[in-house]
N, C-alpha and C positions, 0 to 999 in steps of 0.2 A: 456441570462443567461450564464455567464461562467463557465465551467465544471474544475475539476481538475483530473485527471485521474489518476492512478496508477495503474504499472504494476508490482506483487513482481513477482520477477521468483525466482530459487535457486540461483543464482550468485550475481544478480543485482536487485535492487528497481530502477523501472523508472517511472518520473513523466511529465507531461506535462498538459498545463492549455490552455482554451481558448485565442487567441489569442499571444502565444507564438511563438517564432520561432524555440528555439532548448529545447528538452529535459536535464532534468538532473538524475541524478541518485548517488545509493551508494550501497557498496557492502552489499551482504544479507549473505546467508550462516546456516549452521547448527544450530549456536547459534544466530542467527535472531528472537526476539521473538517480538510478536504484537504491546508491547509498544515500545520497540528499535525500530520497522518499521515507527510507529507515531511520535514519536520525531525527526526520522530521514528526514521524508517527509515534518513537520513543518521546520524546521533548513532549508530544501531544497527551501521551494514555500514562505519563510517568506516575498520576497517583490512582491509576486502576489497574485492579488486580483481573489475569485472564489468565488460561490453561492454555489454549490453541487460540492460532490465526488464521483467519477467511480474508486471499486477497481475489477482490475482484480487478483483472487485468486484463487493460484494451488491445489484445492482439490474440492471438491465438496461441494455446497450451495444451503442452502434450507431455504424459507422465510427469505435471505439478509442476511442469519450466516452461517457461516462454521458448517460444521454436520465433518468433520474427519479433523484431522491435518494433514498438506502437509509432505511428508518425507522427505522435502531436508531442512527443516528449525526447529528452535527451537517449543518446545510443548508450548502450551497455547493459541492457536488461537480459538479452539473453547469454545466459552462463554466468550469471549472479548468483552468489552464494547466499540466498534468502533465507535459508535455518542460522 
């Protein structure tokens, strides 16, 4: 199974897939909202292939959702439809 992993931090989205050798990334930031993050990780992994997604996310998560929005990024993460 290849994974595709995602790290949002405040600065930077970083992403990385099974069998890859380097990361890639793009800037995040205050006005970073959860679809901006998706489009942007699509655009990034469009020519690798992966089964499942690993996001690492800067807030607190409870049953696989965001329960608070992160402070360093735009509002709308919790209650985003991430599948």
């Amino acid at each position: 199974m290849n994974v595709l992993a995602i790290d949002i931090g405040g600065t930077h989205v970083k992403i990385l897939a099974t069998g890859q050798k380097e990361r890639r990334e793009f800037e995040s930031g205050s006005t970073l909202t959860p679809a901006m993050m998706v489009a942007g990780v699509q655009k990034l992994a469009d020519d690798w292939r992966y089964d499942a997604v690993s996001i690492g996310y800067p807030g607190p998560v409870l049953r696989n959702r965001p329960v608070a929005e992160p402070h360093n990024l735009a509002k709308g993460w919790v209650g985003f439809d991430f599948d």
